[in-house]
Structure formats: C-alpha cells, structure tokens
C-alpha positions, 0 to 999 in steps of 0.5 A: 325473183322469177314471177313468170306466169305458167298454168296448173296442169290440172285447172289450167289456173295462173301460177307463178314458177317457183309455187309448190302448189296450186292456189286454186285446186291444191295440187302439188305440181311435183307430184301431179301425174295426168290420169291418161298417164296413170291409165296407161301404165302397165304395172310390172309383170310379176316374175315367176319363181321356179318352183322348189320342186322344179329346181330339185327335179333339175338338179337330180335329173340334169345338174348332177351329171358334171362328167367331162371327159372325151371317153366316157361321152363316146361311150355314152354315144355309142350305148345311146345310139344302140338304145336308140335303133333297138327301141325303135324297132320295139316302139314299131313293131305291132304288139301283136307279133310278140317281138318283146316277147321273142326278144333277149331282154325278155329271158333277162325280165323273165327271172324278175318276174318269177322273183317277183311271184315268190316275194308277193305270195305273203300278200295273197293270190291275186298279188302273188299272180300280180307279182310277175309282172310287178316284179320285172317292171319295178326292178328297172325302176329300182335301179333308175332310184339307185343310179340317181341317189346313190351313184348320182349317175343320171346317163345311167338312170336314163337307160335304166327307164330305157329298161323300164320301158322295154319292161312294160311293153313285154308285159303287154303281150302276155295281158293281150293274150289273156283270152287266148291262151297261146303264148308258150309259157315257161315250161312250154306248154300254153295257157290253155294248157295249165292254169297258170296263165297269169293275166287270165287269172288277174282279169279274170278276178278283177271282172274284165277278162274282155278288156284284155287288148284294150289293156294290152294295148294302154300298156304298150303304149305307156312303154313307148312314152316311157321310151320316148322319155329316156331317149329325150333325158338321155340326149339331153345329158349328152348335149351338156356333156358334149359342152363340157368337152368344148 
C-alpha cells in the first residue's frame, strides 16, 4: 500500500495519497478548488436570444425573398439604380424649390390625395382637409402591406416605401406654404385665392399656423429617412440576391 506523505492543500496537514479527505479540516481533496481560483473564473456570458419579433421581422422583410434568377436581378438593378439617381435628386433639393411638387410623381399622388378628401369627409371637416394628404401617403403604405403579405415580394415592398417617401416630402411644400398661400393649386388659382387651401386650414384649427416651416421642414426630413431606409432594404435584397445567383 503506497503510504507516501503529501499535504492538505488548504491547512498544509500530512496526508497519506490514497486518503479521500483531510484528518485535520475535513476537506474533501477531490473536490477542493483554491478560492483564488474560484474568484477568478468567469461564469459564462448569458447568450442573447433574438427576440421573436426580430426573427419575424427578418423573415417578412429579407427570408422571404428566395428569387434567383439572372433576369429578374437585372431588373431589379436597373429599377434600383433609377430610384437611386431620382431620389437623390429629391433628397438634395432644398424644400423650398417645390421640386416634389413640379415632379411627375406629384400628378400620380394628386388623384389619392383627393380620393382621400371624399373618403374622410363622414368624419368631419378637419378630417376631411386632413384626408388630402393622409390619402396620398397612406396609399404607398397600403401597397408596401400588400406586396409583403400577399405577394410576399419584399424588392417590391421597398420601392412602394421608396413611394411613401417621395409622398411625404410632396406633402411638405404645401404645409410650408401654409401662411403664404402661393402655390397654384388645382384649378389654378392660388391659396390666397379661394379658401381651399389646405394646411392653412389645418394649422389654422389646430393654433399653429406659425409653425408651418418648421413642420414642413420635420416632414421632409422624415421623407428622407424614409428614402434613405428603402434604398438600405432594397440593397440588401439585391446583394442576397446576387448570391443566389453564384
């Protein structure tokens, strides 16, 4: 039997090898751990679970999207690239030139604007004035819903908010000229010609007819982040896509 001395590592007592356990202290030499050692480990870092909404938001947004072939990315480029230049332009004109306004998109918002007029008009006047210009922002939004639901086509959805955007910034001009009244409005004439003027009437009501640029100019800017948002979604789709493709 091997009866060679050693020492406790905690009270330094002799012990023979084979003993399970000090004479002396008691401890159990297969479970004793220095405390230095105990100090200085590091319990593991808790991983993070992605959150469901995360994961959902992926999926709808990005996952969705599994179109691989050659054609559909080129065209995909090319609609990109066209947003791309044209939203530039939008994103560094000065609000005040009106440049949504005088734009093509603009006579595309202009019939969901007044869509918009008719339909709140059960809900009273302000809503009804309101409607204008709820109307031409939410029917983007409508379609960026749609394309991800229903088609599941998130390339799709991006360029619908690419809409939304370019929506928002048109409403700014028209709420900027709240006091001024010079914008020709449909049928031709200006605000100061008809009372028809619509965010005069709005600020007006709500007591804040003086805040007009301000807001115009919170508006715009809102556009442009939601501008800047869909040129990030949509690249992202192309560059999966493009991978799909290798």
């Amino acid at each position: 039997m091997d009866t060679s001395a050693a020492h406790c590592p905690q009270c330094q007592a002799e012990r023979t090898t084979e003993a399970d356990e000090c004479i002396r202290c008691g401890v159990i030499f297969a479970k004793y751990r220095p405390l230095a050692s105990r100090l200085n480990q590091k319990p593991p870092a808790p991983s993070l679970p992605r959150s469901r909404w995360f994961q959902t938001a992926k999926e709808w947004l990005i996952e969705s999207d599994r179109t691989a072939d050659s054609m559909t990315f080129c065209g995909r480029v090319a609609v990109f690239m066209g947003l791309l230049w044209w939203g530039w332009k939008f994103m560094t004109t000065p609000l005040e030139t009106n440049y949504t306004g005088e734009s093509v998109l603009h006579l595309v918002n202009l019939p969901f604007h007044e869509a918009g007029h008719v339909l709140l008009s059960p809900f009273g006047r302000f809503m009804m004035i309101l409607g204008g210009s709820l109307g031409q922002v939410l029917m983007p939004i409508i379609c960026v819903g749609t394309l991800l639901v229903k088609t599941r086509d998130p390339f799709g959805a991006s360029v619908a908010l690419w809409w939304a955007a370019e929506s928002v910034m048109d409403v700014a001009p028209y709420m900027n000229d709240a006091r001024a009244m010079d914008l020709i409005l449909l049928g031709g004439v200006t605000g100061k010609e008809t009372e028809q003027h619509d965010w005069n009437n709005i600020l007006t009501m709500l007591g804040i007819l003086e805040w007009d640029h301000r807001l115009a100019h919170l508006t715009y800017n809102l556009g442009i982040f939601l501008m800047l948002g869909s040129f990030l979604w949509g690249g992202a789709l192309l560059l999966r896509h493009y991978h799909r493709l290798r």
